[in-house]
N, C-alpha and C positions, 0 to 999 in steps of 0.2 A: 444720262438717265432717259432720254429722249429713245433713244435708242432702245434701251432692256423693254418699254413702254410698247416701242412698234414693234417689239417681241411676241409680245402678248396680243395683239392689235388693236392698242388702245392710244389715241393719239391726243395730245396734250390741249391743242384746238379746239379738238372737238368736246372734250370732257369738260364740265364746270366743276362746279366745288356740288354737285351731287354724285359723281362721281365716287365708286366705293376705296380710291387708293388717294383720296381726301381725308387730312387728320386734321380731322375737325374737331373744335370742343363742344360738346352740347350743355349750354348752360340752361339752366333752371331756375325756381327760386329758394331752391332748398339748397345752395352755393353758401350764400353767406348767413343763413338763417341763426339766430343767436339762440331761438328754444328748439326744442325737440317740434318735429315733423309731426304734427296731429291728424292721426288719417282714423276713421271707421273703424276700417278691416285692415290689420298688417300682415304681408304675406310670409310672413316666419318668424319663428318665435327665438326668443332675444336671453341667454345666458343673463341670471337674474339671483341676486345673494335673499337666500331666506332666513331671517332671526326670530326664532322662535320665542316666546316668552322668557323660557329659563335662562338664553342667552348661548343657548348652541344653534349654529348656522348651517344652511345646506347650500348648495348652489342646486335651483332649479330652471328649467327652460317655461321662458314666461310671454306671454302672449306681444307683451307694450315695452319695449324700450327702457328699462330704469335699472339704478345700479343695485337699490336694495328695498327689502321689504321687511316692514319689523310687524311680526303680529302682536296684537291687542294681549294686555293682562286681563285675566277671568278676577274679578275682585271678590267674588263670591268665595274662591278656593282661597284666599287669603287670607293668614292670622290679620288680627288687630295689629301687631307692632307691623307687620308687613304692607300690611296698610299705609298706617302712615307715615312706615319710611317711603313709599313709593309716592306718597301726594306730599313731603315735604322736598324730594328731589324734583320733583316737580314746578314747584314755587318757584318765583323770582330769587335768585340773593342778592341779600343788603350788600351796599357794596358801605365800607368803612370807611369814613374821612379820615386820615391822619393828618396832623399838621405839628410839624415837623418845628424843633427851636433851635435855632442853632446861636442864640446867644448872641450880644453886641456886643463885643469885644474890641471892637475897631475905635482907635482914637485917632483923630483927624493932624495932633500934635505930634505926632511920634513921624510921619512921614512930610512934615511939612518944610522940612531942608530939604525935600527934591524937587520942589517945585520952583519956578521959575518964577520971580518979581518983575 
């Protein structure tokens, strides 16, 4: 390698790690970042899912980084029943306790020739 190097006239000695046939990694701190990169201004815009109220989607080109956008219900253009089906899916649900019988059927007499005296 030494050699293909003094080809070029670039000699191993003389060169450091600035050097442009240096692979180097240029780390940052946007490596191991666990949220999205918060900057200002982004220099390109970012393939982005749009859901429209009625529940058809477009894919548009969007400024910020995100995977989807749902826009807002008009509650004005909404029947009464559509009302409040959309503020009762909304609500919390109750979640249901069951509690479950499963009977005591077990007699302690019927297995007690296996035990050990």
């Amino acid at each position: 390698m030494s050699a293909s190097l003094r080809y070029f006239g670039i000699s191993l000695r003389t060169h450091h790690l600035s050097s442009p046939l240096c692979l180097c990694a240029a780390h940052n701190s946007n490596v191991a970042a666990v949220t999205r990169t918060k900057r200002i201004v982004y220099p390109r815009t970012y393939p982005t899912l749009l859901v429209y109220p009625d529940g058809s989607t477009i894919t548009i080109r969007y400024k910020e980084p995100r995977k989807i956008i749902k826009l807002p219900l008009d509650f004005s253009q909404l029947s009464d029943a559509e009302r409040r089906k959309v503020l009762a899916n909304r609500k919390p649900k109750q979640k249901l306790e069951t509690i479950e019988d499963y009977g005591d059927t077990f007699d302690v007499s019927e297995y007690s020739k296996y035990f050990k005296h």
